[in-house]
Phi, psi and omega in degrees: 000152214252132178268125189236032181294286181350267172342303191285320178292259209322292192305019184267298172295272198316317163323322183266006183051019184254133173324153126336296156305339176285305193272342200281313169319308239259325215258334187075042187232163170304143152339315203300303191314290179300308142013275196300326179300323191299310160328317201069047170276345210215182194192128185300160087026155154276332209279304194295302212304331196297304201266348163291320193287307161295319156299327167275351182077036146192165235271145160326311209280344183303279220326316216260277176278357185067006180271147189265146199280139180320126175291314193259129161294131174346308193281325156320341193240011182258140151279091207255051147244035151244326184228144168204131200320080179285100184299347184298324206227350183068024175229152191246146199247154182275151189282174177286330195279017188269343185214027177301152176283177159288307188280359133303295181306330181288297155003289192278325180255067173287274170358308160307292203279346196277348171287329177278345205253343181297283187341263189350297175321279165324345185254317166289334164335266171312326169283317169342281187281023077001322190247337171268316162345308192299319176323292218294000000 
């Protein structure tokens, strides 16, 4: 990768309308200093590239290497009434109802099963005592 911090520094500053002097103010270095960087004669510090990267509002690797930061986010592309983010490990894991047992499911849908399974219930219920009533 091709280092475009020169290139990058100047379109940056300007985008933000700020002087050479403007910016040298903010860092607390001479003119001259931004001057050379622009040049490329000269190269910040991590400290000064770390406090250039925040004055311009934007990531190391734009300022340095020119790559530009990714648009879409992540959280954007999660279904997240399907997966949610479990921080003990930092990944986000498919939720539980995607592999519930029945009795998780009965749990959760009581409400569902008990108008179909009441019925159901009363009726294997009642042939039961029906069929041992025949034995006796």
């Amino acid at each position: 990768m091709e280092i475009q911090f020169p290139s990058q520094l100047k379109k940056f500053r300007i985008a933000l309308s700020m002087s050479q002097e403007d910016l040298a103010e903010k860092l607390f270095i001479s003119r001259q200093a931004v001057s050379r960087w622009e040049s490329g004669d000269a190269t910040p510090d991590m400290t000064n590239l770390i406090k250039l990267a925040e004055i311009l509002g934007c990531s190391l690797d734009t300022l340095v290497l020119g790559i530009e930061p990714q648009k879409d986010n992540i959280d954007d592309k999660i279904d997240h009434n399907e997966f949610v983010f479990d921080p003990r490990n930092g990944e986000y894991t498919r939720r539980r109802r995607g592999n519930m047992n029945f009795w998780e499911f009965a749990a959760s849908y009581w409400w569902l099963i008990f108008p179909i399974g009441f019925p159901i219930g009363y009726f294997l219920f009642s042939l039961i005592i029906e069929i041992i009533k025949t034995f006796k």
